[in-house]
C-alpha positions as CSV (number, residue, x, y, z in Angstrom):
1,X,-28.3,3.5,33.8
2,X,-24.9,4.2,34.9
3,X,-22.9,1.8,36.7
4,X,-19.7,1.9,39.0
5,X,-16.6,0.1,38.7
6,X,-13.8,-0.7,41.0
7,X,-10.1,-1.3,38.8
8,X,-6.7,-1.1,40.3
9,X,-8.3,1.7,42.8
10,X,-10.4,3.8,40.3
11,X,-14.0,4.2,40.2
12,X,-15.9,5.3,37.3
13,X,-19.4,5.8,35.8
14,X,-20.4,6.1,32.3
15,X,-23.1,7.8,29.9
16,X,-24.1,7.5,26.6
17,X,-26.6,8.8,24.3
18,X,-27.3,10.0,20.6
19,X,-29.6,11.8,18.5
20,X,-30.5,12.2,15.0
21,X,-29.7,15.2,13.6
22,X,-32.2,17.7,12.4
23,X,-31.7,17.7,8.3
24,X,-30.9,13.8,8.8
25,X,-33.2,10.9,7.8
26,X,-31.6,8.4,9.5
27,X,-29.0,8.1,12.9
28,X,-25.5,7.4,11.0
29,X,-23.5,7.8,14.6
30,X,-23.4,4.5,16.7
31,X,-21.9,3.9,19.6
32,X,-20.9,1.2,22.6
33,X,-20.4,1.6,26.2
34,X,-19.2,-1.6,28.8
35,X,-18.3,-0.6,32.0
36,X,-17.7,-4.0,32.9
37,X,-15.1,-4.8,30.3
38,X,-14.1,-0.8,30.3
39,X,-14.5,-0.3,26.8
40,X,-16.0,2.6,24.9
41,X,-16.3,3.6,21.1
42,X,-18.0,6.0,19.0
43,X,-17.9,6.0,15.2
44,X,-19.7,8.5,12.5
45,X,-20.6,6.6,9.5
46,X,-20.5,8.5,5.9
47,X,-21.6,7.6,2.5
48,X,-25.3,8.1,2.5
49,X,-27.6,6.6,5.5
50,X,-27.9,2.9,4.0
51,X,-23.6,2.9,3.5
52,X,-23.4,5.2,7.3
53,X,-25.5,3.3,9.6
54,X,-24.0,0.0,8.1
55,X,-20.5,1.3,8.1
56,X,-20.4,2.6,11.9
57,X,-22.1,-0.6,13.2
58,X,-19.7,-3.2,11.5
59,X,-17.1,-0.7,13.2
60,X,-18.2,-0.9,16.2
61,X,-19.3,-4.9,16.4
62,X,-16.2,-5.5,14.5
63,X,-13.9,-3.6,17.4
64,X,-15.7,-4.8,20.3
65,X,-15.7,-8.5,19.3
66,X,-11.8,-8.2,18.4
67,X,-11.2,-6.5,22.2
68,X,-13.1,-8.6,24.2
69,X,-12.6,-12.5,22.6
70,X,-8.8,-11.4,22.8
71,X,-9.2,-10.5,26.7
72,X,-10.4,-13.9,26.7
73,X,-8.8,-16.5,24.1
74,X,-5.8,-17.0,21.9
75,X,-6.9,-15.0,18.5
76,X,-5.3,-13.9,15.4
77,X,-3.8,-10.4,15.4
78,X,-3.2,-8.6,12.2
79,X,0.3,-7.8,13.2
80,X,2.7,-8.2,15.8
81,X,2.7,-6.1,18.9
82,X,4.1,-3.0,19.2
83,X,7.0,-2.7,22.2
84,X,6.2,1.0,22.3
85,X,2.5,0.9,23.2
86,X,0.5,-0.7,26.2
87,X,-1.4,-3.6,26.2
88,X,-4.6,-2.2,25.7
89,X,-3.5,0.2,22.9
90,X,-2.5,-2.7,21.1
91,X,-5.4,-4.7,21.5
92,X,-7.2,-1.4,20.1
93,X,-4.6,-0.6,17.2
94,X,-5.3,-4.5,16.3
95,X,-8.8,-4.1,16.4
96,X,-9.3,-1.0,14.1
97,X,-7.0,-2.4,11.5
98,X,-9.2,-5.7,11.3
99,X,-12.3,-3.3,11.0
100,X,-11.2,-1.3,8.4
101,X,-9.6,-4.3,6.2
102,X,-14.0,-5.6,6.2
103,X,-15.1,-2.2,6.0
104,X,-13.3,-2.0,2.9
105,X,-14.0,-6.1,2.1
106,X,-17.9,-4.8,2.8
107,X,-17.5,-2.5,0.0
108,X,-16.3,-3.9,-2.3
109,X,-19.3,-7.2,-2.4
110,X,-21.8,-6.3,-5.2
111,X,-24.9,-5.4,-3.6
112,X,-23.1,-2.6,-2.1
113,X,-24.0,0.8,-4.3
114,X,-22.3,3.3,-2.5
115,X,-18.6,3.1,-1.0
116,X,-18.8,3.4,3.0
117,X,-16.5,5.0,5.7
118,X,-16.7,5.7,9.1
119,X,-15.0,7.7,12.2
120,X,-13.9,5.7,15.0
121,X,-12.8,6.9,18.4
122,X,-12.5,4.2,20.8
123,X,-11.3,4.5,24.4
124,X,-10.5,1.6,27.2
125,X,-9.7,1.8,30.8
126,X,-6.6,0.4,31.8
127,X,-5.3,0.7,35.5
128,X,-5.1,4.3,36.3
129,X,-5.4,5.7,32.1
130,X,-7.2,5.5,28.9
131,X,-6.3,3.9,26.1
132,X,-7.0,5.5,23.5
133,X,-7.7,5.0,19.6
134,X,-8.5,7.8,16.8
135,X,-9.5,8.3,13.4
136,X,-11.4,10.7,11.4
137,X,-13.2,13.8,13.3
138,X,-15.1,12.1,16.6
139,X,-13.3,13.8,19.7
140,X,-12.5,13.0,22.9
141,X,-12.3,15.7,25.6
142,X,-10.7,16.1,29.4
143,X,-12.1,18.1,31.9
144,X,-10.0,18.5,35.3
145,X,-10.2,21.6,37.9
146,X,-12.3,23.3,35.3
147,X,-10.1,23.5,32.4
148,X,-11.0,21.2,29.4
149,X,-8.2,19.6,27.0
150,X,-8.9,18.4,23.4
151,X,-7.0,15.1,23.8
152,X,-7.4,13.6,20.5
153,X,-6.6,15.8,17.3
154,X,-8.9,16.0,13.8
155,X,-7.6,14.1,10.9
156,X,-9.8,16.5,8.4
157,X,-8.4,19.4,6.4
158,X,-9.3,22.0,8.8
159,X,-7.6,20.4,11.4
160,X,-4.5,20.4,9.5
161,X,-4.6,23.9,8.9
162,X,-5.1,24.6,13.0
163,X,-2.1,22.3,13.7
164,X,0.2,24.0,11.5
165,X,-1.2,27.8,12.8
166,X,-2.7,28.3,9.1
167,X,-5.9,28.6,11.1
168,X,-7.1,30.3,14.3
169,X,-10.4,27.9,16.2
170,X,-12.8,30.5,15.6
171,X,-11.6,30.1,11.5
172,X,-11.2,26.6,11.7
173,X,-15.2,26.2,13.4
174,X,-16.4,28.7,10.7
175,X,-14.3,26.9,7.7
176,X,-16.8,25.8,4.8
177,X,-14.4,22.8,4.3
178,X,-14.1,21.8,8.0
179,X,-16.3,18.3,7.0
180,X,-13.7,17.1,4.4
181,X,-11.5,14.4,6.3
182,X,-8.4,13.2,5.6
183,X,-8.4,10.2,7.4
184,X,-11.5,7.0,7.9
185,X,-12.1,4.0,8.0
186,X,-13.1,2.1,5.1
187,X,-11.8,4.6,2.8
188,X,-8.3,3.2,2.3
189,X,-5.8,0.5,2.9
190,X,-3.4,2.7,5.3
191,X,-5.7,4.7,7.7
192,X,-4.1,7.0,9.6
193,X,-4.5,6.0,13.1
194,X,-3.6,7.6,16.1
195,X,-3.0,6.4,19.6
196,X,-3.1,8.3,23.1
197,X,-2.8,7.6,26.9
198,X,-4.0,10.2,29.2
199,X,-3.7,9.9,32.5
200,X,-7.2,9.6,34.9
201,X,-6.9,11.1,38.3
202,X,-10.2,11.5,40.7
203,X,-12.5,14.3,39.8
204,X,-11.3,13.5,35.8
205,X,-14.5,13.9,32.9
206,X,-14.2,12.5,29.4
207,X,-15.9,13.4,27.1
208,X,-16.2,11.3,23.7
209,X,-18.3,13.0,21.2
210,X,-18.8,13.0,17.1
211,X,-18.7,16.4,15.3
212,X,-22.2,16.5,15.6
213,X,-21.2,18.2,19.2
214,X,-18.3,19.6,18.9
215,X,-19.0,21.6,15.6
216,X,-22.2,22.8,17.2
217,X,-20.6,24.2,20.5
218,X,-16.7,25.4,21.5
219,X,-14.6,23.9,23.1
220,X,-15.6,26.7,26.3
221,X,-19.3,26.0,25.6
222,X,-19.0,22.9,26.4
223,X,-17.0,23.4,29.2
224,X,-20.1,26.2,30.8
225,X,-22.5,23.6,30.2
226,X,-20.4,20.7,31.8
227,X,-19.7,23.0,35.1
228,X,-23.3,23.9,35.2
229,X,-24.7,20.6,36.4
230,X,-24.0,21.3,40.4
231,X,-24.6,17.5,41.3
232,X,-22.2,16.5,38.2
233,X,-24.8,13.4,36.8
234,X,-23.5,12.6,33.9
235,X,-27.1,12.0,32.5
236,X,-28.0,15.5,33.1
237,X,-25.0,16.9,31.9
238,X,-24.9,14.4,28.5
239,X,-28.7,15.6,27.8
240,X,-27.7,19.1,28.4
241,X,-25.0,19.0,26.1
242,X,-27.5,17.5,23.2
243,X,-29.6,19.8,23.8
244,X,-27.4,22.8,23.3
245,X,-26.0,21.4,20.4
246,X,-29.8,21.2,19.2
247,X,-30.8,24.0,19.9
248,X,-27.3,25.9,18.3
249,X,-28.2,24.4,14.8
250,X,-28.5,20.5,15.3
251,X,-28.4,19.7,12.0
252,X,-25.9,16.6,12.0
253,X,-26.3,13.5,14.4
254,X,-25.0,14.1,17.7
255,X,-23.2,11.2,20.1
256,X,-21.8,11.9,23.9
257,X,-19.8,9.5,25.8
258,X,-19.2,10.5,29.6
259,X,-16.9,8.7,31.1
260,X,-15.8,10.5,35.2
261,X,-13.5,9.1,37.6
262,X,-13.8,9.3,40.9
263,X,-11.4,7.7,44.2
């Protein structure tokens, strides 16, 4: 059930839910949702479903432990803090870095057959924003006065191509190498990780979602189906936006986030 919370003056209410994918055997998205502590991640594991479902839950626990016992206690961070970023988008930036140094410790242990990455999108509220943290594919989405903004940017091949103009969106949702990322967790020492604050204002939706959404339906798609939900419960519209993405193909697990802001 979703829950409201009061910080510095802004409500919000949260949703989450996933779904197996139809050629899938096993779930290899995980996700975590706190309204109390404000704190939301997705992640997309990769590497078969043994190597996936492990690698996005250590992600996960791994990120959420690191953010909250810092909220709360002295810990160890992996690196200074940097004076350019908030508070939060530290705490973030510190926590991914510690996940992917055990993804890759996880790895590399001997019972461990097949090497394991992971997507990670992780968002926290802070005052009047989100925080937010990026790597691989997972999205996350604004919607305000019925427009919607792509607010985080793909680190995969395809998404390359669209920033540099090589590729239109129609091409680059049609691309037969739009899967092949350039950027995980687990995967290498020197992720690339990207960091974002976008503003929330009353009336604001995100949306956090793997590819399992957002390569199903277009960006306007999603925006139809979001606007369609005339009482704007986020349950409704988060199970409406599965369900399209099912019904449009399906075949890769599929994980929403809602997060709206209200006065």
């Amino acid at each position: 059930m979703a829950r409201s919370l009061k910080q510095d003056t802004m409500k919000f209410t949260s949703f989450g839910f996933s779904e197996i994918g139809k050629s899938r055997a096993h779930n290899e998205d995980r996700y975590f949702r706190d309204e109390k502590a404000g704190l939301f991640l997705i992640a997309d594991g990769m590497g078969g479903h043994v190597s996936g479902e492990t690698a996005s839950q250590f992600a996960i626990d791994s990120i959420r432990d690191f953010v909250i016992r810092s909220r709360a206690q002295a810990v160890e961070w992996p690196s200074p803090p940097r004076k350019d970023l908030t508070p939060e988008q530290n705490r973030l930036l510190a926590a991914v870095t510690l996940a992917n140094r055990r993804i890759i410790g996880l790895s590399s242990r001997r019972f461990v057959t097949r090497r394991m990455g992971t997507t990670l999108l992780g968002a926290a509220v802070e005052g009047n924003h989100l925080a937010l943290v990026h790597v691989g594919d997972s999205r996350a989405y604004r919607i305000r006065a019925g427009q919607i903004l792509q607010v985080t940017q793909d680190h995969s091949f395809v998404g390359e191509q669209l920033k540099s103009g090589l590729l239109s969106r129609e091409e680059a949702r049609a691309h037969p190498q739009r899967n092949l990322l350039t950027s995980a967790l687990g995967l290498g020492e020197n992720p690339r990780i990207d960091l974002y604050r976008s503003g929330a204002a009353p009336g604001d939706l995100y949306l956090l979602c793997t590819d399992g959404l957002h390569a199903a339906l277009s960006d306007e798609e999603l925006l139809a189906i979001t606007l369609s939900v005339p009482d704007r419960a986020l349950y409704k519209i988060g199970l409406s936006l599965v369900l399209k993405a099912n019904l449009a193909g399906g075949r890769d697990d599929t994980t929403v986030i809602l997060i709206a802001f209200s006065e």
